[in-house]
N, C-alpha and C positions, 0 to 999 in steps of 0.2 A: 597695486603691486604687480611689477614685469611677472609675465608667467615663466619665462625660468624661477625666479626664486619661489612661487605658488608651488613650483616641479619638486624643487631641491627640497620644499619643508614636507611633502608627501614622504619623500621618500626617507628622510630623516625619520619619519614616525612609526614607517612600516616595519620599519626592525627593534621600534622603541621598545625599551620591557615595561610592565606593570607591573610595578612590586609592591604598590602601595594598599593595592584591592583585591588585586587579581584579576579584575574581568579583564576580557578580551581587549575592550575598546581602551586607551589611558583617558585617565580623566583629571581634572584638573579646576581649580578653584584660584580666585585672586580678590584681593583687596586694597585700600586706595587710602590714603592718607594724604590733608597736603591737598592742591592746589587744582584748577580747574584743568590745567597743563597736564599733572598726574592722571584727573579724570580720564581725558581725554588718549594718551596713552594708555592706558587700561584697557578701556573700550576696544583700542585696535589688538592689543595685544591679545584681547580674549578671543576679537574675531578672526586674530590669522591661527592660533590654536584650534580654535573650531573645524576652520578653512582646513587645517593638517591633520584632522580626525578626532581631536578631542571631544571629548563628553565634558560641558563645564557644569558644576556642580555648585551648590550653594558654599559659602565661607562656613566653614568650619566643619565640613563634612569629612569623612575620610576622604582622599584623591591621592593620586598618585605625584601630584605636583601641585606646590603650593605656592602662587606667585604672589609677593609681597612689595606694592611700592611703595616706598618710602619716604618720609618729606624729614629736610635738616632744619627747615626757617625758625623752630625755636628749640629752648629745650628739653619742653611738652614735646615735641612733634618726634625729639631725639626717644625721648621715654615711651610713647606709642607706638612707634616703628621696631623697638626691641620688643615691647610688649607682642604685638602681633606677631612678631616671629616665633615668639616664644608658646604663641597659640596654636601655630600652626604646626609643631612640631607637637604638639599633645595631640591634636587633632590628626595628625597622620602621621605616626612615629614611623611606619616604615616605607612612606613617603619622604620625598624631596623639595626643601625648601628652597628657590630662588630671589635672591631678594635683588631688587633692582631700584632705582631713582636716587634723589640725592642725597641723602642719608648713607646708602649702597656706595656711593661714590667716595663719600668724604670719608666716613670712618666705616665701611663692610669692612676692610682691613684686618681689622679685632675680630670678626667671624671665619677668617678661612681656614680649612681647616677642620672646623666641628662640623662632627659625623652628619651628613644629612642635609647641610646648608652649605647652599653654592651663592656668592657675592657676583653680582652680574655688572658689569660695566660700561652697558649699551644704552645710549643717549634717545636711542630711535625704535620706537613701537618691533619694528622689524628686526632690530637687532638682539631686541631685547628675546624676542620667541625665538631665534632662533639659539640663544644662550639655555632658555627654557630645554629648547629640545637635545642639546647640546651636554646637561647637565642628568639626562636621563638615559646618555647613551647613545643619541642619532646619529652621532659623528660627521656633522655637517659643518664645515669654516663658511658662515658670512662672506657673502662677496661685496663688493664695492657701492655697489646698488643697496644692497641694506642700509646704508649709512645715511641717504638722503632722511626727508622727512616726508616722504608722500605716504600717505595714508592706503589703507586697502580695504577693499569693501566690505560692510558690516552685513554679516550672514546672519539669520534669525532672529529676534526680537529684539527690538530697539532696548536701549539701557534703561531708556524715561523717552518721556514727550521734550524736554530740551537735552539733546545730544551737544556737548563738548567738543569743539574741534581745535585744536592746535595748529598754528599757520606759521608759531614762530618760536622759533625756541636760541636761549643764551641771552648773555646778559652783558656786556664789558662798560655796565657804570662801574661806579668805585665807592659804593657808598658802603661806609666804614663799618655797618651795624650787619650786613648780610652775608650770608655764606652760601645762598643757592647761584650766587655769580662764578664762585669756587665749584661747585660742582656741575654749573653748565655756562662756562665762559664767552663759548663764541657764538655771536648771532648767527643763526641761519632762517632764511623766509624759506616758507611753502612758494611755487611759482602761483603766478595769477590763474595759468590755466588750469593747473591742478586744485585749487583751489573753487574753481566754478568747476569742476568735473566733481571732486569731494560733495559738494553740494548738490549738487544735480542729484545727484547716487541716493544721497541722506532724503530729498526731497520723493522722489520715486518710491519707498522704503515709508512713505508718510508722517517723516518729520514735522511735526509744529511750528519747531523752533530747533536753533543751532545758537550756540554760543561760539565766536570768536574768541582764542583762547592762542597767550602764549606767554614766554618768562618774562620777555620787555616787551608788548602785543604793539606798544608805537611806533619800535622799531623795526615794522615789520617792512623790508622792501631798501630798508637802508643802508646792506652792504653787497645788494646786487646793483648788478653793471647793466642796468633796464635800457633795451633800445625801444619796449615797445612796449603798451599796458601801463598800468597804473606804478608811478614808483614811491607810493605812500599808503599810508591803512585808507585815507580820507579818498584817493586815488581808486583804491579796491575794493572800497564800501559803495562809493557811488558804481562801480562796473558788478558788482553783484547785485545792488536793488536795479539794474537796470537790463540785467543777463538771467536770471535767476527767477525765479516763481514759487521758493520757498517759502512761505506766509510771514519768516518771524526770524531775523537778524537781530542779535544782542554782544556788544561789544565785553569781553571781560575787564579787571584791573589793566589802566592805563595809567602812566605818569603825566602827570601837570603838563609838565610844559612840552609835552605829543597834543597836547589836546588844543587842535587852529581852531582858528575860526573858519576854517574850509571844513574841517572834520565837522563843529557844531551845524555849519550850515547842513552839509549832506544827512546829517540826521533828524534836521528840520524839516527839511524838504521831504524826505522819505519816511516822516514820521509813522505811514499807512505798514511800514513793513519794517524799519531799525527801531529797536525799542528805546524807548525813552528814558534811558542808566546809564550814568557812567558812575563807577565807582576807580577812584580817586587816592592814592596815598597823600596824606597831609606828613605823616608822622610828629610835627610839631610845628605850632604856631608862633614860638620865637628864632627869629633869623637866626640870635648864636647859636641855638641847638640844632638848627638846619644846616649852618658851616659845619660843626661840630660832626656832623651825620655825614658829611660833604653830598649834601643835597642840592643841584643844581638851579633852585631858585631861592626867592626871598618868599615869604609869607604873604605879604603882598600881591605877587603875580598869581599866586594860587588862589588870594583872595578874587581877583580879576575874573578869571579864568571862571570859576563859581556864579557869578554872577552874570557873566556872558552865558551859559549855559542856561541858567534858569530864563534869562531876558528871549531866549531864541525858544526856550519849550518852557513854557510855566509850569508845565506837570512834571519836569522832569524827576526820578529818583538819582539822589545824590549821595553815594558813600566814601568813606574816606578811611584808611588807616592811620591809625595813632601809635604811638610808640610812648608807654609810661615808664619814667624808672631811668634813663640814657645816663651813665655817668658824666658827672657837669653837669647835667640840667638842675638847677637848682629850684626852688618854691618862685622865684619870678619869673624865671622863662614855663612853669610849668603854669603857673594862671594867668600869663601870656597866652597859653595855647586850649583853657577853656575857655577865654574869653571870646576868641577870635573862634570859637567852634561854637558857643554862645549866639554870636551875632551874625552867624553864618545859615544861607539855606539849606543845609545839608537834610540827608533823611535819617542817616543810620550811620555810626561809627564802630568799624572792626580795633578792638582795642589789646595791645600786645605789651605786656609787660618787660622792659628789658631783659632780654636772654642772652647774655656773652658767649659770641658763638668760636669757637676756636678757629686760628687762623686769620681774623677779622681785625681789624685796628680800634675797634669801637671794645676790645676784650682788655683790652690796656688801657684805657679812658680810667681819668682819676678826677676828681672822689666820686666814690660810688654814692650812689642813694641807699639808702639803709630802705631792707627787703620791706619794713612795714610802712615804710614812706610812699615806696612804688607803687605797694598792694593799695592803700590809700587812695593814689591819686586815678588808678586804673580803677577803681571801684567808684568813684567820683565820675571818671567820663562814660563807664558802664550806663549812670543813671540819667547823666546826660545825652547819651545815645538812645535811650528808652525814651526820653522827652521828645527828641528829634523825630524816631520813629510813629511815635504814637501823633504829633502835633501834623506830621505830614499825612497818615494818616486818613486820619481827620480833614483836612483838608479835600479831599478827593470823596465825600461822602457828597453824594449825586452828581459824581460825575459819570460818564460811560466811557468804559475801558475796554480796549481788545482785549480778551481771556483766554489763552489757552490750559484748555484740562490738560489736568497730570496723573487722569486713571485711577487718584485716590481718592479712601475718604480720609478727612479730620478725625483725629482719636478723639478729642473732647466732642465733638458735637454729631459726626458721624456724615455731615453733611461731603458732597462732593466740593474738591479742590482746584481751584485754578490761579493760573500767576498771569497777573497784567501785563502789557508791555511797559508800563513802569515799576516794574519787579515788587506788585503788594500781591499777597496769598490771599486771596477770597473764598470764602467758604459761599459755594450758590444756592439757595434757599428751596432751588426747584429739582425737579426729577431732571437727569440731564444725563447726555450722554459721556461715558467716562473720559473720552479725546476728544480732539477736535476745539478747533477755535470759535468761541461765543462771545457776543455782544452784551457784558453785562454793567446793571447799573450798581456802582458801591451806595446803600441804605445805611450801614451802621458800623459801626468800632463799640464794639464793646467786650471786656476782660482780656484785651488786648489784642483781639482776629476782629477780622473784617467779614462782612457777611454784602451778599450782594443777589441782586435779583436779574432774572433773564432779560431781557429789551425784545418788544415783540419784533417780527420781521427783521431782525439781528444782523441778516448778510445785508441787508442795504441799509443797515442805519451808520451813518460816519462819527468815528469819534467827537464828543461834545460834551464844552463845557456847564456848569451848569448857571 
């Protein structure tokens, strides 16, 4: 963040009031719905609030400002983001509501107006705090510089052991079923150097791990006019495992067909430090339901693409979003699409019921599937995604995996928690310390967690199969 605008948000808060609590200092509270993207915006927005004097406070406490962001992508996520609003308004009645993300975008509209709740419009971490401070009286206009997406440095305790970073934000496919392309249209990339500087920061700060994180993350680098640096994600993943000395790169939700075979390479190759995930949207295994979706490949290529990935890392973890319910998808394209998720390597399937999003083309789609057809068949790939999970699993029990701890314990077993680099939770069987990356061996799957033991002399033992 340029230190003018670090200047302009000081002085914005120096005359802020506190009507919510009273104390001296404003304080403030936020919560996240929705997407690794959202995560990630959060994060910054809590730190440039900090950065301007705030006291952040737990969710649901009194505060003088209550930041809410919001996700549109179903019609759960439309129902949680009211609901939260609606919390934070009991929880600080004579506090200030801000509600911002894309829910805030498409329909805040319906909110302006009611006493207490301010609908914020800002696409960018920066933009967004300064509407916060803006709505409490700082009397500060955003300059031109808030608009970018650079990020700004995270002051005082990390969120978790994997930080969210956003590199890329907007969307301009056309796929008829979504509405976060309606509320963030245009692609914008983080620059490559700001991006190893973002990193560097997080890495000093004793990050474990960083997630890459954006609305279309493949598109990332593909509406600047690059003279110089990487002009693709495959591009900027290789100048980060090769600039960087952060322990632990893991890519978010990518689309099929971003995923080269450059990109699987450079993850192969650096498998010591990019984790071993990619999750994946399928949405559906029959091609009409994929035109239908106006999804840019066939079933097929996704098929490919799957099995290129597992041939380059055999360990790899593999998830995939499905869409149950799509109007026109009928009972043949629908066991079209567990068949082909059936015969497929996958580990895990995020499973979403059609939700008609307004404004969207896929809202008009005729014939509907009848509500207990959809619940049906989304209850169907539920148990097939449980099969998936648990069989891959399994799979990995004696092998040794890079671990980074996540500072918790497991509520069933109380043991300490860590996540692989191919994204399984392991509970570790020993005294351990709460962070920090270990060498351990997966021993067992049992009532569904994984349990896993320390590997002696850990820093020099190299991953291995078993």
């Amino acid at each position: 963040m340029p230190e003018q605008n670090a200047r302009s948000t000081d002085a914005a808060v120096k005359d802020a009031p506190s009507d919510g609590t009273g104390g001296p200092q404003p304080s403030f509270s936020i919560t996240t719905l929705g997407c690794r993207a959202n995560q990630s915006d959060s994060t910054q927005v809590a730190a440039l609030l900090r950065r301007a004097g705030f006291e952040q406070r737990s969710w649901g406490d009194p505060v003088d400002v209550t930041v809410v962001n919001t996700c549109t992508v179903t019609g759960v996520a439309d129902r949680q983001s009211r609901q939260a609003l609606y919390r934070a308004r009991r929880a600080s009645p004579h506090g200030v509501v801000v509600v911002v993300g894309c829910w805030a975008r498409l329909q805040g509209a319906t909110w302006e107006g009611l006493e207490g709740v301010v609908v914020a419009s800002g696409a960018t971490p920066q933009r967004m705090a300064f509407e916060v401070l803006a709505a409490i009286g700082g009397g500060v206009e955003p300059d031109a510089a808030l608009m970018d997406i650079r990020p700004t440095s995270i002051q005082g305790p990390l969120p978790s052991a994997r930080v969210p970073l956003r590199i890329q934000d907007g969307c301009d496919q056309n796929c008829a079923y979504c509405a976060v392309r309606l509320a963030r249209p245009k692609p914008v990339s983080m620059p490559s150097d700001v991006v190893l500087a973002s990193l560097e920061d997080l890495g000093e700060k004793g990050t474990q791990e960083v997630v890459l994180t954006g609305i279309n993350l493949g598109a990332w680098g593909r509406e600047q006019a690059v003279t110089s640096g990487p002009s693709d994600l495959a591009g900027l993943l290789e100048l980060i495992a090769e600039r960087t000395d952060l322990p632990r790169i893991r890519i978010s939700s990518i689309e099929p067909f971003d995923v080269s075979d450059r990109l699987l390479g450079v993850m192969a190759e650096h498998g010591d430090r990019v984790c071993a995930h990619l999750h994946m949207p399928l949405q559906s295994g029959s091609d009409q339901v994929l035109r239908l979706m106006r999804r840019p490949y066939r079933a097929e290529d996704y098929r490919l693409v799957v099995h290129r990935a597992r041939e380059l890392m055999p360990d790899v973890c593999l998830g995939a979003d499905v869409i149950a319910g799509l109007p026109g998808a009928g009972d043949e394209a629908f066991e079209s699409t567990a068949r082909m998720i059936e015969e497929l390597p996958l580990s895990y399937l995020h499973v979403f019921p059609f939700s008609a999003r307004p404004g969207t083309d896929a809202a008009d789609l005729a014939p509907h599937v009848d509500i207990h057809v959809a619940k049906d068949r989304a209850a169907r790939l539920r148990t097939l995604s449980k099969k998936k999970r648990l069989a891959f699993y399994e799979s990995q029990v004696g092998r040794v995996r890079d671990v980074a701890m996540e500072g918790r314990l497991c509520r069933e077993t109380r043991l300490p928690v860590g996540m692989t680099d191919n994204f399984i939770p392991v509970r570790v069987r020993q005294a351990v310390a709460p962070t920090g990356r270990k060498c351990v061996e997966i021993v067992e799957v049992r009532d569904d967690l994984v349990f896993g033991v320390l590997r002696p002399d850990h820093r020099n033992v190299q991953l291995e199969s078993r």
